[in-house]
The first five atom37 places (N, CA, C, CB, O) and aatype in JSON, in Angstrom:
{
  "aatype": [20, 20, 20, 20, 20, 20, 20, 20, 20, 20, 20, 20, 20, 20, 20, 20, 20, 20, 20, 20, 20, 20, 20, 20, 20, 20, 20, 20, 20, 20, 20, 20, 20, 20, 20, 20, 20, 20, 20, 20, 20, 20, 20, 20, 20, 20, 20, 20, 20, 20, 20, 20, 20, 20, 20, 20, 20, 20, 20],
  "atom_mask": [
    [1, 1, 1, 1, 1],
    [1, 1, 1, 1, 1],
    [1, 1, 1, 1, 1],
    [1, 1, 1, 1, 1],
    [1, 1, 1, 1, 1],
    [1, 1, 1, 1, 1],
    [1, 1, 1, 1, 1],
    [1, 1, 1, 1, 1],
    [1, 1, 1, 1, 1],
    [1, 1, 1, 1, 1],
    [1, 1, 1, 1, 1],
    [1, 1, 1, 1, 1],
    [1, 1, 1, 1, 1],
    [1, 1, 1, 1, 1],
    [1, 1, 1, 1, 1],
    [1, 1, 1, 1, 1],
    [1, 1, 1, 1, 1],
    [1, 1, 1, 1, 1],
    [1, 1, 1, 1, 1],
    [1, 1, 1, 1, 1],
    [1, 1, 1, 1, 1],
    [1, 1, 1, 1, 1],
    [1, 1, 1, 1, 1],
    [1, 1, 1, 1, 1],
    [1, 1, 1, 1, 1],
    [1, 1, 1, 1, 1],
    [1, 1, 1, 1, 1],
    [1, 1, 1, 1, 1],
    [1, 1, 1, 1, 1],
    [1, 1, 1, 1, 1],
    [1, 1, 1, 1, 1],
    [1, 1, 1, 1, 1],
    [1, 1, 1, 1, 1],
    [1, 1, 1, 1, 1],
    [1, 1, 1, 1, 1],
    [1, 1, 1, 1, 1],
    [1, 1, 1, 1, 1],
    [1, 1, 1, 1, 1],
    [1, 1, 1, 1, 1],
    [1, 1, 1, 1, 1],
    [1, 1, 1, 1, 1],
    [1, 1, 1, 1, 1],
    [1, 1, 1, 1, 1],
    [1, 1, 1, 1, 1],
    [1, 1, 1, 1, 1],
    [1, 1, 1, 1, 1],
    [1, 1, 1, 1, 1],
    [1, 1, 1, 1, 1],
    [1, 1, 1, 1, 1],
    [1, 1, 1, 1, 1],
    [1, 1, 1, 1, 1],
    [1, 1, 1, 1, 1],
    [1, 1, 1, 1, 1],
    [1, 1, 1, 1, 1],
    [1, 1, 1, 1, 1],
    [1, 1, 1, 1, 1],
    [1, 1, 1, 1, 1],
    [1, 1, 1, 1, 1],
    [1, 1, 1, 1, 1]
  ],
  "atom_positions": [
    [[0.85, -1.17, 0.0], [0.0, 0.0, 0.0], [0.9, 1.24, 0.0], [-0.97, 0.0, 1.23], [1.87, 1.37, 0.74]],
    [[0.54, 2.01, -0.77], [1.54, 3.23, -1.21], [0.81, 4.36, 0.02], [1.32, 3.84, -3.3], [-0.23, 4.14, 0.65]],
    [[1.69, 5.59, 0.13], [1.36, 6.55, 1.02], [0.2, 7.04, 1.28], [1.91, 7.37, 0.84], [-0.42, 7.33, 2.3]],
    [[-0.17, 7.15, -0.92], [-1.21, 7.78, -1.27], [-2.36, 7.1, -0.9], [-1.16, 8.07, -2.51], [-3.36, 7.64, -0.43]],
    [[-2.21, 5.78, -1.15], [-3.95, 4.62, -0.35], [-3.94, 4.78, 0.78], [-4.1, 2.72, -0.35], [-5.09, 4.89, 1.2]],
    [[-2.49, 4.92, 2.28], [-2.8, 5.14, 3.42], [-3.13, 6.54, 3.64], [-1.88, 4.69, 4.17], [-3.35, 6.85, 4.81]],
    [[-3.19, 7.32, 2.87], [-3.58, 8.9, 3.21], [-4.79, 9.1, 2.98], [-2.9, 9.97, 2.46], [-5.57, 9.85, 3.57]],
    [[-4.94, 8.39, 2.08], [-6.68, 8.4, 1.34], [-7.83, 7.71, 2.04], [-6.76, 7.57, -0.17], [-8.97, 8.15, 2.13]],
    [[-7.25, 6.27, 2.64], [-7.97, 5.5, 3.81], [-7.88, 6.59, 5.13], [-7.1, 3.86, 4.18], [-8.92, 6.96, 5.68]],
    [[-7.04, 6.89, 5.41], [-7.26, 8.07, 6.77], [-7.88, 8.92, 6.61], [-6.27, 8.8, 7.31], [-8.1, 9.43, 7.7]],
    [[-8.46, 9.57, 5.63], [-9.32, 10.59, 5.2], [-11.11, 9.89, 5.07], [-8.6, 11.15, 3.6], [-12.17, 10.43, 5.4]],
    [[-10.94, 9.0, 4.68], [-12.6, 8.26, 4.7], [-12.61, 7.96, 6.0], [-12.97, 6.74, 3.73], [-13.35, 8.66, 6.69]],
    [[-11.93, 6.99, 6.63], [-12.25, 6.83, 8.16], [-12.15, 8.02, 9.14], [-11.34, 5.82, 8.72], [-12.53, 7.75, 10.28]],
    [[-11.81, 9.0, 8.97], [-12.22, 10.26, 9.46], [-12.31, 11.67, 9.01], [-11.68, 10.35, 10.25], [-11.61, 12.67, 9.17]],
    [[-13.6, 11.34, 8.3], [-14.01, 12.27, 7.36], [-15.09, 13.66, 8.09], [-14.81, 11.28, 6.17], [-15.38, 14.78, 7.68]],
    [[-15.39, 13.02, 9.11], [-15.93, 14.2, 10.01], [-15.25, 15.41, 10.51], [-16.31, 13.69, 11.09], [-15.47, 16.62, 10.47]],
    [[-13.84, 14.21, 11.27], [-12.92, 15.08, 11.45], [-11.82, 16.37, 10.4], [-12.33, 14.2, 11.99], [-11.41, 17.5, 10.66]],
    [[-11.69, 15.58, 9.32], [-10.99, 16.28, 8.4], [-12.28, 17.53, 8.07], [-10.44, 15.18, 7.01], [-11.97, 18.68, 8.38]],
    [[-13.34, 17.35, 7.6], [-14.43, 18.55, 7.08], [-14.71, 19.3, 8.61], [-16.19, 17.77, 6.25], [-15.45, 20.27, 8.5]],
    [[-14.31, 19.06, 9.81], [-14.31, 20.09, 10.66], [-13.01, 21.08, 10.46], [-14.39, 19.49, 12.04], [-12.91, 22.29, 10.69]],
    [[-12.03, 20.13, 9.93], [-10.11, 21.14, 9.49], [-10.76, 22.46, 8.61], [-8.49, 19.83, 7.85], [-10.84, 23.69, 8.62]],
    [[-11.05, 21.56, 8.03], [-11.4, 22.48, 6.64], [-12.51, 23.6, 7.36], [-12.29, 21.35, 5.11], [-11.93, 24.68, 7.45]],
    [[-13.42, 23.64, 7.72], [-14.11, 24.33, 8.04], [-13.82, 25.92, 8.97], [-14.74, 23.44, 8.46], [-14.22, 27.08, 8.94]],
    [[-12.7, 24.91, 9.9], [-11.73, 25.88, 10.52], [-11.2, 26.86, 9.89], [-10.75, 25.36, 10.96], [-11.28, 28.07, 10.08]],
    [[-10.35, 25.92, 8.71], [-9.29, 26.59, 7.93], [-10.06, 27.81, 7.65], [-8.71, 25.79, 6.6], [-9.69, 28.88, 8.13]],
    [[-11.32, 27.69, 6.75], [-12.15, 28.58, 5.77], [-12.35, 29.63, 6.92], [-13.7, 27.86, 4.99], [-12.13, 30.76, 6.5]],
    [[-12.56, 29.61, 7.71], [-13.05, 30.47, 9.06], [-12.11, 31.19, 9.46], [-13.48, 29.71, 10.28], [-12.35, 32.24, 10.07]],
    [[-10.84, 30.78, 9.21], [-9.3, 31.77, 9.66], [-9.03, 32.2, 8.64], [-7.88, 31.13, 10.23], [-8.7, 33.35, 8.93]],
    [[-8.86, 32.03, 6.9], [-8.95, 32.57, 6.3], [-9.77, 34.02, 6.13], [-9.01, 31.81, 5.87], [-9.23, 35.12, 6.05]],
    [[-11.03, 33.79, 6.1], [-11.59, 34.39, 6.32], [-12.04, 35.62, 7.11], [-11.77, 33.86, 6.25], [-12.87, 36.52, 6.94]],
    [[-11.08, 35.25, 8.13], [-10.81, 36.32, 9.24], [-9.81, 36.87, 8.89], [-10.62, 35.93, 10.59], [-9.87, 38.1, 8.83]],
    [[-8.66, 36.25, 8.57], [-7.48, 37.29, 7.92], [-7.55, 37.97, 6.84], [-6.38, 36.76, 7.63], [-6.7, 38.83, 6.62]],
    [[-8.85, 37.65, 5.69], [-8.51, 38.4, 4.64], [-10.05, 39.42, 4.71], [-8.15, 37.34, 3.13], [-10.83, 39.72, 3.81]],
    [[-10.03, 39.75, 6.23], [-11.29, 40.6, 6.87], [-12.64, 40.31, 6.09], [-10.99, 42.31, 6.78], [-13.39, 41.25, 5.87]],
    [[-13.02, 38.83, 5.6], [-14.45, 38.87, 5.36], [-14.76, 39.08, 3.57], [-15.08, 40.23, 6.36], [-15.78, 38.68, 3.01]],
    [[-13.69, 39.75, 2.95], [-14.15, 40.51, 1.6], [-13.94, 39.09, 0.89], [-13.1, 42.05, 0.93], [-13.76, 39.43, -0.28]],
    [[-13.87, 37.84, 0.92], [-13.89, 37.12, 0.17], [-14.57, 35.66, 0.54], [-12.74, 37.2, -0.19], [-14.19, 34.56, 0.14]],
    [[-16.03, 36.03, 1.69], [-16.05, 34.98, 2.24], [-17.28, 33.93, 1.73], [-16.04, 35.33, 3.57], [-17.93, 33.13, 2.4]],
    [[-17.37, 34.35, -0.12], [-18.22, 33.21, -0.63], [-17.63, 32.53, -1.69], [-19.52, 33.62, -1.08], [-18.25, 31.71, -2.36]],
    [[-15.97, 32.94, -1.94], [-15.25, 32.0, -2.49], [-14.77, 30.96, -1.3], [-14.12, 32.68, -3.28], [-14.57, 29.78, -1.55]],
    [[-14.65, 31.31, -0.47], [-13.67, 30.88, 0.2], [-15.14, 29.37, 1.38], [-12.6, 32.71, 1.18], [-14.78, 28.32, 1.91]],
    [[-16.23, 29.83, 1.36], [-16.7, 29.2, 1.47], [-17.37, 27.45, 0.85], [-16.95, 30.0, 1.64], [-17.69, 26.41, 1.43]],
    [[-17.31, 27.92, -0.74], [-17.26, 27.39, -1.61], [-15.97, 26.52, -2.12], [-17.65, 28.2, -2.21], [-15.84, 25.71, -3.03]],
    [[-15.26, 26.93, -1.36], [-13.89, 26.27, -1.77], [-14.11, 25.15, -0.68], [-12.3, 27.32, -1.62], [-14.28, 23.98, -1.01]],
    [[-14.09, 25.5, 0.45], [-14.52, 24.59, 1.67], [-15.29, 23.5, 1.28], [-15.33, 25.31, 2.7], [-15.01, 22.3, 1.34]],
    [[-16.7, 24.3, 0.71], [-17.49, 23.13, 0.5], [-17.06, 22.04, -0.94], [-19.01, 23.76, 0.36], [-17.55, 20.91, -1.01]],
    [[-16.27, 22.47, -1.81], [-15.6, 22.05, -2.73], [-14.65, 20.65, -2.05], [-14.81, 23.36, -3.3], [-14.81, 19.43, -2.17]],
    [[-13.71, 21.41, -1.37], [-12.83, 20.03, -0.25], [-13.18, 18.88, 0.43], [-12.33, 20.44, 0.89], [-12.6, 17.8, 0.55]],
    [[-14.65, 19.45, 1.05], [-15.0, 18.62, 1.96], [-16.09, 17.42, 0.6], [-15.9, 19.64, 3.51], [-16.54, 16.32, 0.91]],
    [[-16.22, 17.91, -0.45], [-17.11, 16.99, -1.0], [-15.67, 16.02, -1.25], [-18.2, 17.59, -2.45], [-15.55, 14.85, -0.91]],
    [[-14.7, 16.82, -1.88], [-13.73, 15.6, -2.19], [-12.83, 14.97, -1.53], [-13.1, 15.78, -2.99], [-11.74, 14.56, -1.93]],
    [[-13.55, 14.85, -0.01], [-12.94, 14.15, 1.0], [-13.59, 13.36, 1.66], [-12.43, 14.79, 1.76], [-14.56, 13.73, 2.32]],
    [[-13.1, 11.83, 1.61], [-13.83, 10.86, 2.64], [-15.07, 10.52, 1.89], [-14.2, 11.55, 4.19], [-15.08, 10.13, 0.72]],
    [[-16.21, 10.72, 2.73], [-17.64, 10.57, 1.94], [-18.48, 11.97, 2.07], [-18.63, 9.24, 2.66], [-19.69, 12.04, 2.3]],
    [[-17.83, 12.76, 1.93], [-18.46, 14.2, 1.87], [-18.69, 14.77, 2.66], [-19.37, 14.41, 1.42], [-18.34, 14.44, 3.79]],
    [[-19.55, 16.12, 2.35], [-19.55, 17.1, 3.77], [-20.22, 16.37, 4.43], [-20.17, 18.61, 3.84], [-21.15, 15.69, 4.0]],
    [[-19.79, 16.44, 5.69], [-20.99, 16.03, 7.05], [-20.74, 17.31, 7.85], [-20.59, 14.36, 8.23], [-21.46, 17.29, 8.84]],
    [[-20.11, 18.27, 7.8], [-20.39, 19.46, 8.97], [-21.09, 20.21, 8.02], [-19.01, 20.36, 9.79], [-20.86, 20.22, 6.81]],
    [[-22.69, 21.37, 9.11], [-22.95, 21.74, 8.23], [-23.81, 22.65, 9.32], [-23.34, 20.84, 7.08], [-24.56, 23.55, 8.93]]
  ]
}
């Protein structure tokens, strides 16, 4: 099993956890770039979290 199947299996078996990262992330972004960009940046989020694990579950 290459890095990439054990990185990819750690991401489905905790896919809650990873779409809470992300959610974070988008939320500090967002704060640093004071708000003026916060429906790309939302969308990007929700973009990640679909292509992670089995999709968004925070919501």
């Amino acid at each position: 099993m290459s890095f990439l199947d054990k990185a990819k299996d750690m991401l489905d078996k905790h896919d809650d956890k990873v779409d809470q990262l992300l959610e974070k992330a988008g939320d500090e972004v967002d704060r640093r770039t004071g708000g003026k960009h916060s429906a790309h940046i939302d969308r990007a989020v929700d973009e990640a979290q679909k292509r992670t694990g089995q999709g968004d579950t925070v919501r």
